[in-house]
KOLLOZA-776179 format. One record per residue (C-alpha): residue number from 0; y, z, x. Coordinates in steps of 0.05 Angstrom, whole numbers. Example, Ala and Ser with C-alpha at 12.3 -4.5 7.8 and 13.67 -1.06 7.14 Angstrom:
BEGIN
    i       v       w       u
    0     -90     156     246
    1     -21     143     273
***
This chain:
BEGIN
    i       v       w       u
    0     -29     384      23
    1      22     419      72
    2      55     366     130
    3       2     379     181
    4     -59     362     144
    5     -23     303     111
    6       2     275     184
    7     -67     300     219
    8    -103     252     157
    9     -61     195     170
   10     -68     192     238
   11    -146     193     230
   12    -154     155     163
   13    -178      72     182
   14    -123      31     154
   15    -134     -22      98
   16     -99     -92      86
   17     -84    -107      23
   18     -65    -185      -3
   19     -17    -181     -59
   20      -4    -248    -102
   21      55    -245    -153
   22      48    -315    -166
   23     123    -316    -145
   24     103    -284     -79
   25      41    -269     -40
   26      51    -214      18
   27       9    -157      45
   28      17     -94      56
   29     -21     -33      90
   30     -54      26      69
   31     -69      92     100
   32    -104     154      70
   33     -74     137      -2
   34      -3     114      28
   35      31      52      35
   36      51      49     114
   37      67     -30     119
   38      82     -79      87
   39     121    -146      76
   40     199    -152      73
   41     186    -156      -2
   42     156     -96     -16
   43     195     -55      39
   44     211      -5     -19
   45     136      20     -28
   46     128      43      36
   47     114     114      30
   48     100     111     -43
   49      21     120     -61
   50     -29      69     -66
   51     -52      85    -131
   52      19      74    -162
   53      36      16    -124
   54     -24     -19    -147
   55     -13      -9    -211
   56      53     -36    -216
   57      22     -96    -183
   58     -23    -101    -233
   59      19     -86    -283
   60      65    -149    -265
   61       4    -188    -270
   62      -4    -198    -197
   63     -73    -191    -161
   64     -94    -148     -99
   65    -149    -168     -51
   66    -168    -122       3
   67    -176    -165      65
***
């Protein structure tokens, strides 16, 4: 996907909240079109990164996500 379409889908794509519990912190964060565009002070370094990955690492720390 070249920079147009990409910034052309984000600006149309309806944006999702996301709860995320670690057990050692609970935080959201926001999704757009597949990307992470907000989220928590704690999670600051997944903005930008997909959804898809960042979920799974979630999961994979044996967190939960609940889309609110």
């Amino acid at each position: 996907m070249d920079k147009r379409t990409l910034l052309q889908t984000l600006r149309t794509a309806r944006p999702i909240l996301y709860q995320i519990d670690l057990g050692y912190a609970c935080a959201g964060v926001v999704v757009r079109a597949g990307l992470v565009i907000e989220a928590a002070p704690i999670f600051r370094w997944a903005i930008g990164k997909s959804w898809v990955y960042f979920e799974s690492w979630v999961r994979g720390m044996g967190g939960t996500v609940t889309r609110t």
